[in-house]
NUMIDREN-286662 format. One record per atom (N, C-alpha, C): atom name; y, x, z; residue in three letters. Coordinates in steps of 0.02 Angstrom, whole numbers. Layout:
// residues N
 site     c2     c1     c3 code
   CA      Y      X      Z  ALA
...
// end
This chain:
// residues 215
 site     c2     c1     c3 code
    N    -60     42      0  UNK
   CA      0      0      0  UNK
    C     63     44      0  UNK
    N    108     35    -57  UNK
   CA    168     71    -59  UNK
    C    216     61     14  UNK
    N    267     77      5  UNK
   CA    330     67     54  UNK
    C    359     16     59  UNK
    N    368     -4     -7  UNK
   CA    396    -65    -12  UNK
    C    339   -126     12  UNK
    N    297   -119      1  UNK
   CA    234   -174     21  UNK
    C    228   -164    112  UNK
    N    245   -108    122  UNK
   CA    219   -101    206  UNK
    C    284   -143    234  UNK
    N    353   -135    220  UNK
   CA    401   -149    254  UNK
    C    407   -217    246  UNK
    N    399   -240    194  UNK
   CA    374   -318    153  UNK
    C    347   -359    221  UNK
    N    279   -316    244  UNK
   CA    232   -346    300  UNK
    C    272   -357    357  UNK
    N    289   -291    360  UNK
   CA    297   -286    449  UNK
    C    408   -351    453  UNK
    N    423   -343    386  UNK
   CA    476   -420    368  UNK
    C    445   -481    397  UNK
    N    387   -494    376  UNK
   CA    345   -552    373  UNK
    C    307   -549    449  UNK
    N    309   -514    483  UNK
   CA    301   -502    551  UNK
    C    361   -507    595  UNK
    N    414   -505    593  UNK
   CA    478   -526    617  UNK
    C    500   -595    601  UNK
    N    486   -629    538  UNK
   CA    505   -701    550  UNK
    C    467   -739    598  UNK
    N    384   -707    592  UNK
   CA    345   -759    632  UNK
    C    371   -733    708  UNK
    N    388   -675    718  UNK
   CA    386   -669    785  UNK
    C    415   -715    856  UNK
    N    379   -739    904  UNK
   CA    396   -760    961  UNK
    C    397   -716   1014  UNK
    N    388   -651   1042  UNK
   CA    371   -609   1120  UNK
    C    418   -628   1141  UNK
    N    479   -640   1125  UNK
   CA    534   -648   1169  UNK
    C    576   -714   1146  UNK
    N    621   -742   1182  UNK
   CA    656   -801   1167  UNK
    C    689   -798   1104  UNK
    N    720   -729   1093  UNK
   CA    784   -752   1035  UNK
    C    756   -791    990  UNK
    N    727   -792    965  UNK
   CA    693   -811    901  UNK
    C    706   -899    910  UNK
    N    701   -945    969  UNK
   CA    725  -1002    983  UNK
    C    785  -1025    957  UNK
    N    834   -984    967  UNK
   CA    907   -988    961  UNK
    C    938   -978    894  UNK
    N    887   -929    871  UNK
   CA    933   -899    803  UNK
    C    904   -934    734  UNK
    N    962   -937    693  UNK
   CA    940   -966    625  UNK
    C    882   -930    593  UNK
    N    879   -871    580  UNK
   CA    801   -853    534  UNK
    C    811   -769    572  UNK
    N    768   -734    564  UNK
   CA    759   -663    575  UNK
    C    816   -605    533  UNK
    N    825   -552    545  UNK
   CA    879   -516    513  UNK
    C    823   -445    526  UNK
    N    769   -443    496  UNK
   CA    731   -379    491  UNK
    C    751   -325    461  UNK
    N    780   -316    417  UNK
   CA    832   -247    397  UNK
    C    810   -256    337  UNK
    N    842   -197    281  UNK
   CA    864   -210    234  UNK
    C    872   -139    177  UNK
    N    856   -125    130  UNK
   CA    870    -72    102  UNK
    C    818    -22     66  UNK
    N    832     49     62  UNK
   CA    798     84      8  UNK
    C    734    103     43  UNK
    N    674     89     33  UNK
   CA    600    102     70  UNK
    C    613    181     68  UNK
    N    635    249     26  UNK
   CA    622    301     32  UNK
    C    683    326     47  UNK
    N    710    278     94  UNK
   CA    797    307     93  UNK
    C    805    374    133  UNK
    N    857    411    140  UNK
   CA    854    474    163  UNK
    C    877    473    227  UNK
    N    947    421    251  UNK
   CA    970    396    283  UNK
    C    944    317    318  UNK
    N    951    318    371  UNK
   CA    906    252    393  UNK
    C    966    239    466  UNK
    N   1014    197    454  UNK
   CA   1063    171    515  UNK
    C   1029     95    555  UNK
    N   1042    116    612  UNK
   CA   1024     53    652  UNK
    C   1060     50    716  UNK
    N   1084    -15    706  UNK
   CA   1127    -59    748  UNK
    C   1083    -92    796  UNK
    N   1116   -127    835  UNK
   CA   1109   -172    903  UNK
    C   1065   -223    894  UNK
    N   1120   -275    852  UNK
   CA   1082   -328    843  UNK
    C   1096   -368    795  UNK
    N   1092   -420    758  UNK
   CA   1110   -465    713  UNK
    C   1164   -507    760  UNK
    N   1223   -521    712  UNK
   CA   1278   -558    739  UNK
    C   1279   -634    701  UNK
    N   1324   -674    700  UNK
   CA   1330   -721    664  UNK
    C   1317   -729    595  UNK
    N   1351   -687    562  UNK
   CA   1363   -666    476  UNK
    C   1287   -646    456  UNK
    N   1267   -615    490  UNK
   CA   1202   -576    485  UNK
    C   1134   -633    501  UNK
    N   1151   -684    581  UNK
   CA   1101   -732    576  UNK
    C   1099   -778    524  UNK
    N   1157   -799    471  UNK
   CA   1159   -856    449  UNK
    C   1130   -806    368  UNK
    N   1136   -755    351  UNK
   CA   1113   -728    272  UNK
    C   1049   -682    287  UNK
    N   1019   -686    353  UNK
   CA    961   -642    363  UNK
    C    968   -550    330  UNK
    N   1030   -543    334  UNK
   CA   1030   -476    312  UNK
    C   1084   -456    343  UNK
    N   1077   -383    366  UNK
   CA   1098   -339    417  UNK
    C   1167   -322    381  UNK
    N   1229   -323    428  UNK
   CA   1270   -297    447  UNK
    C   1327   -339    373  UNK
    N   1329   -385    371  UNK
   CA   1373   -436    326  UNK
    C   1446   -461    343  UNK
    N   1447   -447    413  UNK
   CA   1528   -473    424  UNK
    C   1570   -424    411  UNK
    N   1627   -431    474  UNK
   CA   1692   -389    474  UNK
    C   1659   -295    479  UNK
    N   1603   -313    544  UNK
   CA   1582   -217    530  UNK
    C   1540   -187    470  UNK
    N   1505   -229    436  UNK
   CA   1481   -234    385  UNK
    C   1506   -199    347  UNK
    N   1568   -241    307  UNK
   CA   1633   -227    260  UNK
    C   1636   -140    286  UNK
    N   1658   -129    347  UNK
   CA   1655    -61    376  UNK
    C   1631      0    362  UNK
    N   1559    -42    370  UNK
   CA   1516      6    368  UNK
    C   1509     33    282  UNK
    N   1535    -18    215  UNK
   CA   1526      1    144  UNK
    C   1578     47    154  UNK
    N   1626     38    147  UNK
   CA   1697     67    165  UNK
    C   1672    154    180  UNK
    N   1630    146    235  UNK
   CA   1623    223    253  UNK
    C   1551    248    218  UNK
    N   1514    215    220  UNK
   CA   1470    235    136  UNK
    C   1499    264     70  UNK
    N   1557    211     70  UNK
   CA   1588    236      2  UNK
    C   1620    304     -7  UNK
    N   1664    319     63  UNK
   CA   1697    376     88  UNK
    C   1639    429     64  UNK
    N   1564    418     84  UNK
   CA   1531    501     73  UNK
    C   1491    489      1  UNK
    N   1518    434    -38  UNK
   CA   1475    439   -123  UNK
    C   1404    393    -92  UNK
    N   1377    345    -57  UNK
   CA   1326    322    -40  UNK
    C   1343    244    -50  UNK
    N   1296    205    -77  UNK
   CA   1290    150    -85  UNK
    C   1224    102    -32  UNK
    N   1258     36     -9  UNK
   CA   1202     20     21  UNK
    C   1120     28      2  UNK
    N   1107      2    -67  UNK
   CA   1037     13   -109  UNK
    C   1026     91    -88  UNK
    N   1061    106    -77  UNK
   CA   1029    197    -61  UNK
    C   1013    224     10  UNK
    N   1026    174     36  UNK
   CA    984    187    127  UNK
    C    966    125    157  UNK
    N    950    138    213  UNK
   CA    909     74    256  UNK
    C    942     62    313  UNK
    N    950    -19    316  UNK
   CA    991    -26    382  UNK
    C    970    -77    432  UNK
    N    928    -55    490  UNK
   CA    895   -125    543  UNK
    C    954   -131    598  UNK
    N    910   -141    636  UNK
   CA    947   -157    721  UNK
    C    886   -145    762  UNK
    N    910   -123    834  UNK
   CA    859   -118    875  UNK
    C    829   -187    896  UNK
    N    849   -259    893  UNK
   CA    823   -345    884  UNK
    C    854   -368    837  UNK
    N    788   -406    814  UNK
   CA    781   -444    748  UNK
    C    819   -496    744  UNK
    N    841   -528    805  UNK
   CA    863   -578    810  UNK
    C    906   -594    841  UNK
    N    968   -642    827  UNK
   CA   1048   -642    855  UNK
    C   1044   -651    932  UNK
    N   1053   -625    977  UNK
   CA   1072   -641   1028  UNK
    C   1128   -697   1050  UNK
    N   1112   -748   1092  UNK
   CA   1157   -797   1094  UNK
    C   1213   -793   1103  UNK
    N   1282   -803   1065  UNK
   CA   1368   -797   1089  UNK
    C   1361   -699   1082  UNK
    N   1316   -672   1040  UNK
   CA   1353   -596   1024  UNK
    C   1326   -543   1095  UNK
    N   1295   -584   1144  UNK
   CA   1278   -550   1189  UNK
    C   1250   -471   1179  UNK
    N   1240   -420   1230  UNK
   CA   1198   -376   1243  UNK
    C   1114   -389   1240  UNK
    N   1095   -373   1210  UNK
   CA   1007   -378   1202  UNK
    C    992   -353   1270  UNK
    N    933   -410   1319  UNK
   CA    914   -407   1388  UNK
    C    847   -325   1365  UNK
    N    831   -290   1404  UNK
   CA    783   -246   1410  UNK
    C    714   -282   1392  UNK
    N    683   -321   1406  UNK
   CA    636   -379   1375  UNK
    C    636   -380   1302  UNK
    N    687   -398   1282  UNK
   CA    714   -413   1216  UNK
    C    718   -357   1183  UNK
    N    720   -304   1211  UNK
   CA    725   -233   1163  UNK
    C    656   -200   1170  UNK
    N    608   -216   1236  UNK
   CA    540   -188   1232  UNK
    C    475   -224   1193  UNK
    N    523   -292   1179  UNK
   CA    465   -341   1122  UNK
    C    471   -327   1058  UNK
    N    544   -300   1024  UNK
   CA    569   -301    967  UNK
    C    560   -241    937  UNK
    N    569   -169    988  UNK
   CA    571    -98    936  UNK
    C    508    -75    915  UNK
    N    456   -116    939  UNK
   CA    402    -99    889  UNK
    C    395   -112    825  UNK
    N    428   -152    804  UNK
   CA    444   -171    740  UNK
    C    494    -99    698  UNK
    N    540    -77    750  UNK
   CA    589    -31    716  UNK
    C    531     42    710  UNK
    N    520     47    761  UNK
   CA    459    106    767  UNK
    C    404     89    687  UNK
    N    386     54    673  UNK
   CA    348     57    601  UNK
    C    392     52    561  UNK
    N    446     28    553  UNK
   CA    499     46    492  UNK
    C    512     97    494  UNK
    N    531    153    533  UNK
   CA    540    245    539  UNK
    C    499    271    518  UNK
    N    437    230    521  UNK
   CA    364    272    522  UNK
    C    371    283    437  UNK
    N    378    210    413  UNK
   CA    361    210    337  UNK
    C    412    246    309  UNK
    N    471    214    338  UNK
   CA    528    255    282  UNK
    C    533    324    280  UNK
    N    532    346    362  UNK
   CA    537    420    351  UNK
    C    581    458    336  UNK
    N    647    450    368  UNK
   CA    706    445    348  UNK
    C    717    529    339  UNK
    N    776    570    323  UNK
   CA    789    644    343  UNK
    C    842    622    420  UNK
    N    866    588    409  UNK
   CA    922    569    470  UNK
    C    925    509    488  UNK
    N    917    481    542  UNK
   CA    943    421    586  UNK
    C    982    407    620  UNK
    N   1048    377    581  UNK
   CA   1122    360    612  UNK
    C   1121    299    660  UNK
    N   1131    298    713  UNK
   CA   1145    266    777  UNK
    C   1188    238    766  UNK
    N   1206    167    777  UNK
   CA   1281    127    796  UNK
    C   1273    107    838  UNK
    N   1328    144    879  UNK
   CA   1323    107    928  UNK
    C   1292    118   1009  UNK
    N   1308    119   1065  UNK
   CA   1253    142   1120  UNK
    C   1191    100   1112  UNK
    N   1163     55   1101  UNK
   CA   1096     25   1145  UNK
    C   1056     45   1051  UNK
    N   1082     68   1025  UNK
   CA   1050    109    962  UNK
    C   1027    183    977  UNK
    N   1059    204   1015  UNK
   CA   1062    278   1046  UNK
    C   1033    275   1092  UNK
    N   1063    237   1138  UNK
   CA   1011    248   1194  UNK
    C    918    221   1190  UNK
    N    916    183   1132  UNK
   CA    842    189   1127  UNK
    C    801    258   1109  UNK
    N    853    305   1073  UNK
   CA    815    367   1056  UNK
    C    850    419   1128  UNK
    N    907    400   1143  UNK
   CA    916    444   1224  UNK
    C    945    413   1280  UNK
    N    896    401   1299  UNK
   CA    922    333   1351  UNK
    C    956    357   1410  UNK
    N    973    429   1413  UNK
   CA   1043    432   1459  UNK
    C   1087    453   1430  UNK
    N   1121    451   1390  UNK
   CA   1167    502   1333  UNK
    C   1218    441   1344  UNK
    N   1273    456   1344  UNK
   CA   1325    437   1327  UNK
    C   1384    425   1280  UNK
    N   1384    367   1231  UNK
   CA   1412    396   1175  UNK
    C   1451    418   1156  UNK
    N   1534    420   1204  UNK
   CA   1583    430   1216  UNK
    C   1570    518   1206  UNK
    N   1504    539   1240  UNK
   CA   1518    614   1250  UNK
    C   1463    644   1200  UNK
    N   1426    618   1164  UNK
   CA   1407    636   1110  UNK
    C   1398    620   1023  UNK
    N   1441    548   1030  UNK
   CA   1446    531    948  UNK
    C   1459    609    925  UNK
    N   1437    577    842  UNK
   CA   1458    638    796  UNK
    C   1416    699    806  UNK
    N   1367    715    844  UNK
   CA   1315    775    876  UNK
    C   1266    748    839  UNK
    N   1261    800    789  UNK
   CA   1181    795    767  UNK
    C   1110    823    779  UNK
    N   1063    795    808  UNK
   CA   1011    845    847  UNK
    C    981    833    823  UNK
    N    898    873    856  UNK
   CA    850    845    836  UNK
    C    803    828    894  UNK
    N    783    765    891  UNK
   CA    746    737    950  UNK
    C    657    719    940  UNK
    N    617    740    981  UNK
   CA    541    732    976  UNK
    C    546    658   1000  UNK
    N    519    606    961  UNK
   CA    544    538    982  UNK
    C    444    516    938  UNK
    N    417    503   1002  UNK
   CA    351    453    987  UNK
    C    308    523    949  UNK
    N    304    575    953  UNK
   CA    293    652    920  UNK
    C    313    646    861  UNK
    N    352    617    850  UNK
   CA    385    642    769  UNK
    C    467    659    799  UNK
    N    474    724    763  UNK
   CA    539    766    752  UNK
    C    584    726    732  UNK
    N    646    707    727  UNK
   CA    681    677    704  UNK
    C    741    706    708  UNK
    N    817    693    654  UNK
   CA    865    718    671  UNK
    C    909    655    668  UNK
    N    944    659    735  UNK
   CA    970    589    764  UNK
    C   1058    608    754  UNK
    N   1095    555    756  UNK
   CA   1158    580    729  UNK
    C   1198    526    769  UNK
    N   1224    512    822  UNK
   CA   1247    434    852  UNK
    C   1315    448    808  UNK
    N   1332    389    822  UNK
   CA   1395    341    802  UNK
    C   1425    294    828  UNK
    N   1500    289    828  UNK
   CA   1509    225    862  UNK
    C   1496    182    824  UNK
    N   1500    108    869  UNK
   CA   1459     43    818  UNK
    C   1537     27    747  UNK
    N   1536     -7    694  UNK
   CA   1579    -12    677  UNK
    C   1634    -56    715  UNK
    N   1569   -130    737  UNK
   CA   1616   -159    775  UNK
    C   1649   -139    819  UNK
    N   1661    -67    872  UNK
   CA   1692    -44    895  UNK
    C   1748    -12    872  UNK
    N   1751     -1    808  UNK
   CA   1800     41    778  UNK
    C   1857      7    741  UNK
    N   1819    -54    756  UNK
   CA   1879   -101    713  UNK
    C   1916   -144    786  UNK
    N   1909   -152    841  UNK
   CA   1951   -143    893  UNK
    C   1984    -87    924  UNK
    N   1961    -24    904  UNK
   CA   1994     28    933  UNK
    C   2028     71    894  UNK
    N   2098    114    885  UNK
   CA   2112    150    833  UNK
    C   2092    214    855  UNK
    N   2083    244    898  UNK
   CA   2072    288    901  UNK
    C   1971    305    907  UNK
    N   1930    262    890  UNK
   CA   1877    242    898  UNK
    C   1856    252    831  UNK
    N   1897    198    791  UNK
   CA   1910    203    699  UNK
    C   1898    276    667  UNK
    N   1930    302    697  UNK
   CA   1983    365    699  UNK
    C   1893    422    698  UNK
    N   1877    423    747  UNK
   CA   1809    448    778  UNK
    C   1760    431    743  UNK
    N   1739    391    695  UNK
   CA   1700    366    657  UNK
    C   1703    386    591  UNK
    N   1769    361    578  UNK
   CA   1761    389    491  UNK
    C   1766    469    500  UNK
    N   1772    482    543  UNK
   CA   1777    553    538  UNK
    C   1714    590    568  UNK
    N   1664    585    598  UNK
   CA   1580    570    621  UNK
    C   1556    544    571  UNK
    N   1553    494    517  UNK
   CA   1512    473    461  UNK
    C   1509    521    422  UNK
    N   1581    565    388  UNK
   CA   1564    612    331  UNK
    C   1517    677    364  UNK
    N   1493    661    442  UNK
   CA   1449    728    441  UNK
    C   1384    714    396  UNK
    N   1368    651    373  UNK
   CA   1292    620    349  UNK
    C   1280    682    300  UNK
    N   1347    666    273  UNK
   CA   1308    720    190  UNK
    C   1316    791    221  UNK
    N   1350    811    269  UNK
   CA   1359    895    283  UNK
    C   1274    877    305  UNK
    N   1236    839    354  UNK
   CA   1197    866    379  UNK
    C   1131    868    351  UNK
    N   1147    795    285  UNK
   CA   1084    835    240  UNK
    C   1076    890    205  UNK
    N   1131    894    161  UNK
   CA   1117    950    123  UNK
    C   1109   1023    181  UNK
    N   1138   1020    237  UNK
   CA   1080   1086    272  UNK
    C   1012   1076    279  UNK
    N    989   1023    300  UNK
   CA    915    994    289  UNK
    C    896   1021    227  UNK
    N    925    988    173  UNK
   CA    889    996    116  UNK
    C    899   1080     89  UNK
    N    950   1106    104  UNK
   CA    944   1184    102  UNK
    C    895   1226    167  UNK
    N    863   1179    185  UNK
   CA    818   1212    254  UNK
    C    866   1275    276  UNK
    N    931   1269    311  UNK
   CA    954   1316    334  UNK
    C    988   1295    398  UNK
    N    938   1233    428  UNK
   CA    981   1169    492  UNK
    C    941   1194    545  UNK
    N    890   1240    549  UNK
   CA    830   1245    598  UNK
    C    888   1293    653  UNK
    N    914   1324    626  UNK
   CA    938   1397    679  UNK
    C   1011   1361    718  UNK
    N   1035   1313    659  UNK
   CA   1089   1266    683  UNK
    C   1087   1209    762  UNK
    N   1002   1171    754  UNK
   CA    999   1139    788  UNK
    C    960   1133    839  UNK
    N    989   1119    913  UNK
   CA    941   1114    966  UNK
    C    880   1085    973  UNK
    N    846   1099    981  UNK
   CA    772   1016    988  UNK
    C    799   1004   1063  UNK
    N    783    938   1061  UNK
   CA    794    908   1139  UNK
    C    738    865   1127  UNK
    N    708    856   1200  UNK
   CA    641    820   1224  UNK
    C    687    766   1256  UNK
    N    690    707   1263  UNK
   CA    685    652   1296  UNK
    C    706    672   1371  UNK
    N    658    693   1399  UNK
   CA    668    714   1471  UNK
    C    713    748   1485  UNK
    N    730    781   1442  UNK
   CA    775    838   1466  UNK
    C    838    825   1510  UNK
    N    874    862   1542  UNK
   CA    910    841   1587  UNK
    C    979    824   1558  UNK
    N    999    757   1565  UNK
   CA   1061    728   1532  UNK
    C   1119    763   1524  UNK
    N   1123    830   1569  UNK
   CA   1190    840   1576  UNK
    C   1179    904   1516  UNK
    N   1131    906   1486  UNK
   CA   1119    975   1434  UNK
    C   1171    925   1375  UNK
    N   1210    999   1348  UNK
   CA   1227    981   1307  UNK
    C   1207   1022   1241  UNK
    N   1222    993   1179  UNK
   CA   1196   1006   1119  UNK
    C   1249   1025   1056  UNK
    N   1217   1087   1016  UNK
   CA   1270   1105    977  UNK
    C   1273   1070    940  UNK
    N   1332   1068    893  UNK
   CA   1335   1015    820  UNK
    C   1299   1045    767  UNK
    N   1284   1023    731  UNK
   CA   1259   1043    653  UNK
    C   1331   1064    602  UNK
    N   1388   1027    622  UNK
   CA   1435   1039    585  UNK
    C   1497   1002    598  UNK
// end
């Protein structure tokens, strides 16, 4: 089964899904969206209004945002992949309960698996903090590492959420200027010359370690 057929499934495994309540509340599922071999793979919080009512990720005001800063580094949506850590809108825009995020990221965990991204852009804290659940984003957006997450290597890149950046100017400000690291930090990837650049960090490690940039 190709990529496109696996992600297809594990789609079709998020509409039926019940483990947790949202699924009561919300108009249809918002399973994510985009290129099966994308290089880049961003994931957000959760599905909002815009997003529960067209079942596809990231359609409103941060949405718009988020093309905007795609466009800034030459990237089009069709050219990466974009979920959320829950499938499904949280009632009135809420915070996703811990329940709600330990029923749902198994679903995100086999989308990483298949796609296989080179980089995974974070929006957002409860995006980040699923890959470093004490990190703070304030003190590490824009840090690109690499994290042993489920034993696969990964190079993690947080961000603020858009919807944050479009209330804050100086937040804005921090973002579009953190997004154009995407393309600095592939092409060191893809020039394999990012290994000597970047820390590995384990999960455990002690929160207050800090980590060099890639760029």
């Amino acid at each position: 089964m190709d990529k496109k057929n696996k992600l297809g499934r594990v789609a079709q495994e998020v509409a039926e899904c019940q483990k947790c309540p949202l699924y009561k509340k919300a108009t249809q599922a918002v399973p994510g969206a985009g290129n099966p071999d994308a290089e880049v793979m961003f994931i957000g919080e959760g599905p909002g209004y815009h997003e529960d009512q067209q079942g596809l990720p990231f359609v409103g005001a941060a949405g718009k945002l988020l093309d905007k800063a795609l466009d800034s580094i030459k990237l089009k949506r069709e050219e990466v992949f974009i979920g959320n850590i829950v499938k499904h809108r949280p009632p009135g825009n809420r915070d996703p309960l811990p329940a709600e995020i330990k029923a749902c990221t198994p679903f995100l965990a086999r989308q990483i698996e298949i796609i296989n991204p080179k980089i995974i852009a974070t929006l957002g804290r409860f995006a980040m903090n699923y890959f470093l659940p004490s990190a703070k984003i304030s003190q590490v957006h824009g840090q690109a590492r690499y994290i042993t997450w489920q034993e696969k290597r990964l190079v993690l890149l947080p961000l603020y959420h858009p919807a944050a950046a479009l209330r804050r100017g100086q937040v804005m400000e921090d973002f579009l200027k953190d997004f154009k690291k995407i393309t600095m930090v592939l092409d060191k990837i893809k020039n394999k010359d990012v290994e000597e650049e970047l820390e590995e960090v384990k999960e455990e490690k002690n929160k207050k370690e800090q980590l060099r940039l890639i760029c």
